[in-house]
C-alpha positions in Angstrom: 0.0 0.0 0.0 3.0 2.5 0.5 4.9 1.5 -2.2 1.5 2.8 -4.3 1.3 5.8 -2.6 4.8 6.2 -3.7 4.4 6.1 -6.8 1.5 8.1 -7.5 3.0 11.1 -5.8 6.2 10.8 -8.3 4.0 10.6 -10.9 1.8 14.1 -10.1 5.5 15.8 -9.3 6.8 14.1 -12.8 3.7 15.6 -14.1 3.6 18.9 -12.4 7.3 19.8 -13.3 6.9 19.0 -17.1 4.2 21.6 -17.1 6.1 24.2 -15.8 8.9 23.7 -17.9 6.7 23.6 -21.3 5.5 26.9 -19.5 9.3 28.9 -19.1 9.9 27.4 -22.4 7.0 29.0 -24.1 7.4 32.7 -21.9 10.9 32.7 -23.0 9.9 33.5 -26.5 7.7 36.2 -26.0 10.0 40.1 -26.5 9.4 43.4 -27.1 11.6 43.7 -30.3 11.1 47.0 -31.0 10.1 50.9 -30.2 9.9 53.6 -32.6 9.4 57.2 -31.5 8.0 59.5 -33.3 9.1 62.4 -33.6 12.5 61.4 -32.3 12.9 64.9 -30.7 9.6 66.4 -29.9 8.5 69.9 -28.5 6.6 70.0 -24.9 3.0 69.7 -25.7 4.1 67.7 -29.2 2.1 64.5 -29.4 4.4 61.8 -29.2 3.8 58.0 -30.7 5.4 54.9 -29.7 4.9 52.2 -31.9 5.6 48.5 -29.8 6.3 45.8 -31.9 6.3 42.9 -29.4 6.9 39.1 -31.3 6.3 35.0 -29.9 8.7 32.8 -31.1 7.6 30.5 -28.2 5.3 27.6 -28.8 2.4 29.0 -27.1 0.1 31.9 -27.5 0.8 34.7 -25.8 -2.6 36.7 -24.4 -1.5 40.5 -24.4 -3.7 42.3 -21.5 -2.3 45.6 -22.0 0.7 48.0 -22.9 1.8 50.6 -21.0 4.2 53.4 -20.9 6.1 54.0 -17.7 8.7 56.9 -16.2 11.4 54.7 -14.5 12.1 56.3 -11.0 9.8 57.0 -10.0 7.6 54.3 -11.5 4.5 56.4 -12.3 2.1 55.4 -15.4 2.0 57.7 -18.1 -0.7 56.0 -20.7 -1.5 52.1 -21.6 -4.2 50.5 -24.0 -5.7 46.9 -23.0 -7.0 43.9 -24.3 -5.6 43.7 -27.2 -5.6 40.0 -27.9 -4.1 36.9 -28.5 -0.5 37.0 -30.3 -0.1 33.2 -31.5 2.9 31.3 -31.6 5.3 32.4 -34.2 3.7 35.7 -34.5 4.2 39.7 -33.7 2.4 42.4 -33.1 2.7 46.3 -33.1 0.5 48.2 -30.7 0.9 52.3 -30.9 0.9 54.4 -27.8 0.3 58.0 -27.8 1.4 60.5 -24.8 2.5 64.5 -24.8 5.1 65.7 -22.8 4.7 69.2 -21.1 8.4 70.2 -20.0 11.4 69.6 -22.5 14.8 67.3 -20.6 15.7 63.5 -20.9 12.8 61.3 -20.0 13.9 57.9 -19.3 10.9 55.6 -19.7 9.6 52.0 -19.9 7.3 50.2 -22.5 5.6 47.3 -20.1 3.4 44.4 -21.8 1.3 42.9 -19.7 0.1 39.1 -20.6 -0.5 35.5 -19.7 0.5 32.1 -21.5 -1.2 28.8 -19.9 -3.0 31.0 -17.4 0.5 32.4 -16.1 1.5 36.0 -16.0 4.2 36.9 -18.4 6.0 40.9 -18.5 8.4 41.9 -20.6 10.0 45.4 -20.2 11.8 48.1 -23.0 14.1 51.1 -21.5 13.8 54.1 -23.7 15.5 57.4 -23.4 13.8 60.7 -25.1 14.7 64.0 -25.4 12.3 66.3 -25.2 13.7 69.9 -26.5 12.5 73.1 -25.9 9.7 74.0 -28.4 8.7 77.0 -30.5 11.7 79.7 -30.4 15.0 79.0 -29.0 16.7 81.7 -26.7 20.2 82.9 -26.4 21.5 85.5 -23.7 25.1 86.8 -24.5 27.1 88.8 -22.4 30.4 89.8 -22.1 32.6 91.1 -18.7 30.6 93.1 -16.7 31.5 95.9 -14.5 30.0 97.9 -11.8 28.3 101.5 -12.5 29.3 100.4 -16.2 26.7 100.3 -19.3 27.4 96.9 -21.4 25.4 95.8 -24.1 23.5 92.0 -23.6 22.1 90.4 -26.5 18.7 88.2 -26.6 18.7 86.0 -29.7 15.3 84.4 -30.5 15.6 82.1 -33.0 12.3 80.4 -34.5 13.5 76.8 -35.8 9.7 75.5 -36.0 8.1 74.8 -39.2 5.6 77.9 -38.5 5.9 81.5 -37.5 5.1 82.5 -34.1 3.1 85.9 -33.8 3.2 88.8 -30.7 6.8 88.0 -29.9 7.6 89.6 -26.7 11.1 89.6 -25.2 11.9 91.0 -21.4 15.1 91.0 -19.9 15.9 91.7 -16.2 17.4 90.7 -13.0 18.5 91.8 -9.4 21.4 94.4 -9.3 20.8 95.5 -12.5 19.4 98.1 -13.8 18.3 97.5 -17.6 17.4 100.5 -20.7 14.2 99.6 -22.4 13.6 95.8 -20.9 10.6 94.6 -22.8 10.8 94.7 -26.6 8.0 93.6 -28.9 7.7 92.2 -32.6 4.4 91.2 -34.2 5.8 88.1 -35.8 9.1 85.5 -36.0 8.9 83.8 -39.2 9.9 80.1 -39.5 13.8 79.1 -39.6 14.6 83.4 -38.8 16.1 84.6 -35.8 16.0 88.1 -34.3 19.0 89.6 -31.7 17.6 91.8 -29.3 20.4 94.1 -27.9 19.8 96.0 -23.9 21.8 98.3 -22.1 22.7 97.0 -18.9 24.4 98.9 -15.9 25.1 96.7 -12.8 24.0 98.6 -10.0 26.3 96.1 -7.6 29.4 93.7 -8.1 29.5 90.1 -7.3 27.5 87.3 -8.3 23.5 87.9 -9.9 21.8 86.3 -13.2 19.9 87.6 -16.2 16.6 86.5 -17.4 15.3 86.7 -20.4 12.0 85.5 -21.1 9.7 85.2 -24.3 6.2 85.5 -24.7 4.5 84.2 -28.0 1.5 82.8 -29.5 1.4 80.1 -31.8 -0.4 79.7 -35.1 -3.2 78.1 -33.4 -3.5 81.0 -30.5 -1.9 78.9 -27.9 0.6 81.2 -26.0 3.9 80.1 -24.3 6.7 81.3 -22.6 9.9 80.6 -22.7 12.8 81.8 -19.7 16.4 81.6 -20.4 18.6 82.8 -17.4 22.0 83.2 -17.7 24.6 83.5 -14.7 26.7 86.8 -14.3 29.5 88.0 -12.0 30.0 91.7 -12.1 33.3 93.0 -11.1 34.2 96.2 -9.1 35.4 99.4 -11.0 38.7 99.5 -11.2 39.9 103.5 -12.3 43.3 103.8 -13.7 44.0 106.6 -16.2 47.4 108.1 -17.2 48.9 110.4 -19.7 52.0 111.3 -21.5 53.3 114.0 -23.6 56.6 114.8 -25.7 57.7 117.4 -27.2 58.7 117.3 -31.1 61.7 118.9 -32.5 60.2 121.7 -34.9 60.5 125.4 -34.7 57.2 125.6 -32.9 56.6 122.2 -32.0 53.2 120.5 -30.9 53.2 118.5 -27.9 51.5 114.5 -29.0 49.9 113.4 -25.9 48.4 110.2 -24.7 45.7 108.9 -23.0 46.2 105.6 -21.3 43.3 103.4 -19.5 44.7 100.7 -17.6 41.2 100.1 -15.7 38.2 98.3 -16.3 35.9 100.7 -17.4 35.3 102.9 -21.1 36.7 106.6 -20.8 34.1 108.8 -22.5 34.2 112.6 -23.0 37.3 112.2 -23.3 39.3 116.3 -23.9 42.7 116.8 -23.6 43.8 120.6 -22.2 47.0 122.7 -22.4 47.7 124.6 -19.8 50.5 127.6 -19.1 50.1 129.2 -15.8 46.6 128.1 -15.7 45.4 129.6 -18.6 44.0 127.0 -21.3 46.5 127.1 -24.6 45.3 124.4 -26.4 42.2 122.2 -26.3 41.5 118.8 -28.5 38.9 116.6 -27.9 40.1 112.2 -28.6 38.0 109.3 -29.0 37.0 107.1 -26.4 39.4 104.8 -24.6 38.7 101.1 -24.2 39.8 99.5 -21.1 43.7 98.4 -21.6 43.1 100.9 -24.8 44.8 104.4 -25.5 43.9 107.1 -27.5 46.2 110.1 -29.1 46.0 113.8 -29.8 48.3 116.9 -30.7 48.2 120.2 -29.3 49.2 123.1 -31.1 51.1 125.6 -29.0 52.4 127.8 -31.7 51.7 131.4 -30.1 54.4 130.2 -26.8 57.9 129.9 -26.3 59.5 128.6 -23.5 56.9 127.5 -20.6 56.2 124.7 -18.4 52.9 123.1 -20.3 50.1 120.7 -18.1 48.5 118.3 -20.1 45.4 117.4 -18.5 42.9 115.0 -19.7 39.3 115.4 -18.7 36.6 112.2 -18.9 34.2 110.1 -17.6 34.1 106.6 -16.8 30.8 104.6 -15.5 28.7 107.8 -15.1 31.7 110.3 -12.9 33.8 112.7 -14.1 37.9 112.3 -13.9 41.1 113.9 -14.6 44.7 112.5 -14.8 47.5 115.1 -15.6 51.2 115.5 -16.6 53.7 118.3 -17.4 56.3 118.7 -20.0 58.5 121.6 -20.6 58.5 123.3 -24.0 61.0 125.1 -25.7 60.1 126.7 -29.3 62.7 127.3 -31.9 61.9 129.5 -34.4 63.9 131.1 -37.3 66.3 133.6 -35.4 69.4 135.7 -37.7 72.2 136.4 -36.0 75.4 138.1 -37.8 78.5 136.0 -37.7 81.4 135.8 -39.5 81.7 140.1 -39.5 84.7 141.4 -40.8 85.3 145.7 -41.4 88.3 146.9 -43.6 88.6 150.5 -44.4 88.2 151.9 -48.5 89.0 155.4 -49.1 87.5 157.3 -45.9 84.4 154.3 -45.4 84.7 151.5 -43.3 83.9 147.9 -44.8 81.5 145.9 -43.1 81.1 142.0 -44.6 79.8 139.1 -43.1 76.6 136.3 -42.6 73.1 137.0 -42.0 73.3 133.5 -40.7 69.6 131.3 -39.3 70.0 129.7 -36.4 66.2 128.7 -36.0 64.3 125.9 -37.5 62.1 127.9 -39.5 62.8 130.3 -42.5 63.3 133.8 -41.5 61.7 136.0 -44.5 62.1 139.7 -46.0 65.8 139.9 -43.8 67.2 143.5 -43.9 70.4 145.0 -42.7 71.6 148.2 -42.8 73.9 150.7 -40.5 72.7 153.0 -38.0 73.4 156.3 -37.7 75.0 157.1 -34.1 77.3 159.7 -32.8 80.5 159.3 -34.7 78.6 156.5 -37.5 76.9 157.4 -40.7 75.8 154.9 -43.5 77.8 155.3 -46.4 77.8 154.6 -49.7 77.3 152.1 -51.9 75.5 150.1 -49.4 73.8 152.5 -46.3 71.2 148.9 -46.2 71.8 145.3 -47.7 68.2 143.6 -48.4 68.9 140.0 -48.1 65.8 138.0 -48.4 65.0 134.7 -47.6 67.5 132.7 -45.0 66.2 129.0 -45.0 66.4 127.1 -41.8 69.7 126.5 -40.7 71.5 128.4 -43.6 73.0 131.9 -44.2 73.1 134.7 -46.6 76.0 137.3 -47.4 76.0 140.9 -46.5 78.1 144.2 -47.4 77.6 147.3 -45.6 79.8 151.2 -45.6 80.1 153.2 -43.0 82.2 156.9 -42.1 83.5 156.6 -38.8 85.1 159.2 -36.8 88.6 158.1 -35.4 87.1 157.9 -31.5 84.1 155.6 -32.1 84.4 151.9 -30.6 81.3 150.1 -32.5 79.1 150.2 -35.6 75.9 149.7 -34.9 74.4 147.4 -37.1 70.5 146.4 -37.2 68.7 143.4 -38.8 65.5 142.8 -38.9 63.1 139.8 -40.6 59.4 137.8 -40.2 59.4 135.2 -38.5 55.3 133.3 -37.6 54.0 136.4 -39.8 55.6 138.8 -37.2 58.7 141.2 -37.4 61.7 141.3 -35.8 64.4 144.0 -35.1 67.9 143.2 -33.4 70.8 145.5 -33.2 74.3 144.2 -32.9 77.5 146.7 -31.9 79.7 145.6 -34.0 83.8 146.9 -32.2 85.8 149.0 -34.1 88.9 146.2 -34.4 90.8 148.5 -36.9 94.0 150.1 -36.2 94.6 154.0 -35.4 94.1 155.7 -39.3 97.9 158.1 -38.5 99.6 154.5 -37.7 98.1 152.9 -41.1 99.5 156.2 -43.4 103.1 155.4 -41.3 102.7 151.5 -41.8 101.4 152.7 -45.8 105.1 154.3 -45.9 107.1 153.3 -43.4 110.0 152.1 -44.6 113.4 154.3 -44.4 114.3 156.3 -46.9 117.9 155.3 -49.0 120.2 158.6 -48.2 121.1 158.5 -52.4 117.5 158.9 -53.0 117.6 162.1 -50.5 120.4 163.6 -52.0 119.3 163.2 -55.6 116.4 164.8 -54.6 118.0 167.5 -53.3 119.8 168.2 -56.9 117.1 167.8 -58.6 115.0 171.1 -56.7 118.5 173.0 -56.8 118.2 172.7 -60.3 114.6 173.2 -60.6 115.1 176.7 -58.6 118.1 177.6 -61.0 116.4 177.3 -64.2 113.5 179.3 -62.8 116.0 182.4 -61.6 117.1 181.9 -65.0 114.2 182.7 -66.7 113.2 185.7 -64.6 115.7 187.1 -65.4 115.8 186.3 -69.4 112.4 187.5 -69.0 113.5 191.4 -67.5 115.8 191.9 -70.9 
């Protein structure tokens, strides 16, 4: 009686295990074996479809009780569809689910069949990972450094890479510690595939760390409206002030001084003058063009009405919304055309002394009209044939030849001699005493004759005017016969 008992409990396990395994064998062919999204990359609010294409290569049918698509962690149930059938052996089926997403970023999901073979539940999972971008226009907020007190210019791009225009396009920027020109801009329409750059003046009101945010109203083709926000993180930086300036001299007769405007800091220079200054009073005045930070900007003054001075070069701006000044001082030294007489030389003609020599330049500009003539003083008349010399032009650096005549009295010690020329449209009148380094007129006749006279010359002479007298007392007295 046990030995039957036995066996007829082997043969219901025998029995009961070849059922199960007919069971795996037959779940182990049903899969999913494919998901197609479509679109691939939709917009929020885009309907999205998900085609399941689940097949049994098993040797049972497979009863599908639903599909369902799932978010994986958390697990929350976004859409399924149910009875849907029996898939027989050998066989596939696709069933199409259909779900909209609201906000764009990477969804991972799960495609779940739900089903029984034999009575016996049977799952089979599919991971899928979709991107959902942001729909309608695109935004872009560009910026460069920012600076504190300091206007900048950021840029909004809205760019409409949808296959339709959007209409009522409305773009605001703002944020905290900033303070923003015009923030809200308006167009009535953004075509499809255009793009439109939206430029605002921005002034940080504070430095350190803040953000930007742009954000963009529209309405769609069908009257739905959306927004779109785009933020964009910004550090502004403290002002940083740091102007300088230099100035030379150049080397001309009246030279300009070339003076510069450095900014080493971190904000624009605007309104930007550069003064002369001699004693306080303004000599020159130019205005220069604004200075980047790490920039410079150039400029010559004209100081052509001064001559020798100490000049301040000051430059005058302003820089995030204040007024500045930064300052230097050069000396100047002007050179103009200036004749002086070198080379004079006087040797006496008949009862006139000789005066020759250079009308010589020793400025860097031509001296024009040059004249030079003698002046009559006590002792000094002009004499002839030159009382004046006219001499003309005298170039830069050159000279020009001139003769003069004078009578001198034996006791005078100089000849005064005056030149005169325009120089900068103005003339000028010198007077040079020019000593008397001739030698006493008495000691020239002795040196003219001075050497001692042979005694056999003397006597001859002698004979000779003894004679002479003879032949005159002769004659008388022929004459009185």
């Amino acid at each position: 009686m046990t030995h039957t008992r036995f066996r007829l409990l082997l043969a219901a396990l025998l029995v009961t295990s070849a059922a199960g395994s007919a069971g795996i064998v037959a779940a182990a062919g049903v899969s999913v074996a494919d998901v197609q999204v479509t679109p691939s990359a939709p917009a929020p609010g885009e309907a999205v479809r998900f085609d399941v294409t689940v097949e049994n290569t098993g040797n049972a049918d497979y009863e599908i009780d639903a599909v369902a698509l799932r978010t994986y962690e958390p697990f929350d149930e976004l859409t399924r569809v149910e009875y849907l059938g029996t898939l027989i052996e050998g066989g596939s089926m696709t069933i199409p689910l259909t779900y909209r997403f609201d906000d764009p970023g990477v969804k991972n999901l799960r495609v779940v069949v739900y089903g029984q073979i034999n009575n016996e539940p049977v799952q089979r999972r599919f991971p899928i990972t979709l991107t959902v971008r942001n729909g309608g226009p695109q935004v872009l907020v560009e910026s460069g450094d920012l600076t504190e007190g300091v206007e900048s210019a950021v840029n909004v791009t809205v760019s409409n890479g949808e296959s339709e225009a959007v209409n009522n396009v409305e773009v605001t920027l703002r944020g905290e510690g900033v303070d923003v020109d015009r923030p809200r801009r308006v167009v009535t329409a953004l075509d499809a595939g255009t793009q439109q750059t939206f430029a605002f003046p921005v002034t940080p009101t504070t430095a350190g760390e803040t953000s930007l945010e742009a954000v963009v109203r529209y309405t769609t083709t069908n009257g739905e409206h959306r927004v779109v926000t785009q933020r964009l993180p910004v550090s502004p930086t403290d002002l940083r002030e740091d102007v300088a300036v230099t100035a030379r001299v150049t080397g001309d007769a009246r030279p300009a001084v070339d003076a510069e405007v450095a900014n080493f800091g971190n904000a624009p220079l605007t309104d930007v003058t550069l003064v002369a200054r001699v004693d306080g009073e303004v000599v020159a005045r130019e205005s220069v063009a604004d200075v980047a930070p790490e920039g410079a900007s150039e400029a010559t003054l004209n100081l052509s009405s001064r001559d020798d001075a100490a000049v301040e070069v000051v430059a005058r701006y302003t820089t995030a919304g204040t007024s500045g000044t930064a300052a230097t001082t050069v000396d100047y030294a002007a050179n103009p055309g200036a004749i002086e007489l070198t080379g004079v030389d006087l040797e006496r003609e008949g009862g006139a002394v000789h005066v020759s020599g250079s009308a010589s330049n020793v400025g860097l500009s031509a001296a024009e009209g040059v004249l030079v003539r003698v002046l009559p003083a006590e002792g000094v008349d002009p004499a002839r044939p030159y009382r004046e010399f006219f001499v003309g032009r005298v170039p830069a650096s050159d000279f020009v030849s001139f003769d003069l005549y004078a009578s001198v009295d034996a006791n005078v010690s100089a000849i005064p001699v005056e030149v005169s020329y325009i120089v900068d449209g103005e003339r000028r009148t010198e007077v040079t005493n020019v000593p008397m380094d001739l030698d006493d007129p008495a000691d020239s006749a002795d040196d003219a004759g001075g050497q001692p006279v042979d005694p056999l010359i003397l006597g001859l002479g002698v004979v000779v005017a003894v004679g002479v007298l003879a032949l005159m007392g002769y004659a008388v007295r022929n004459s009185g016969r």
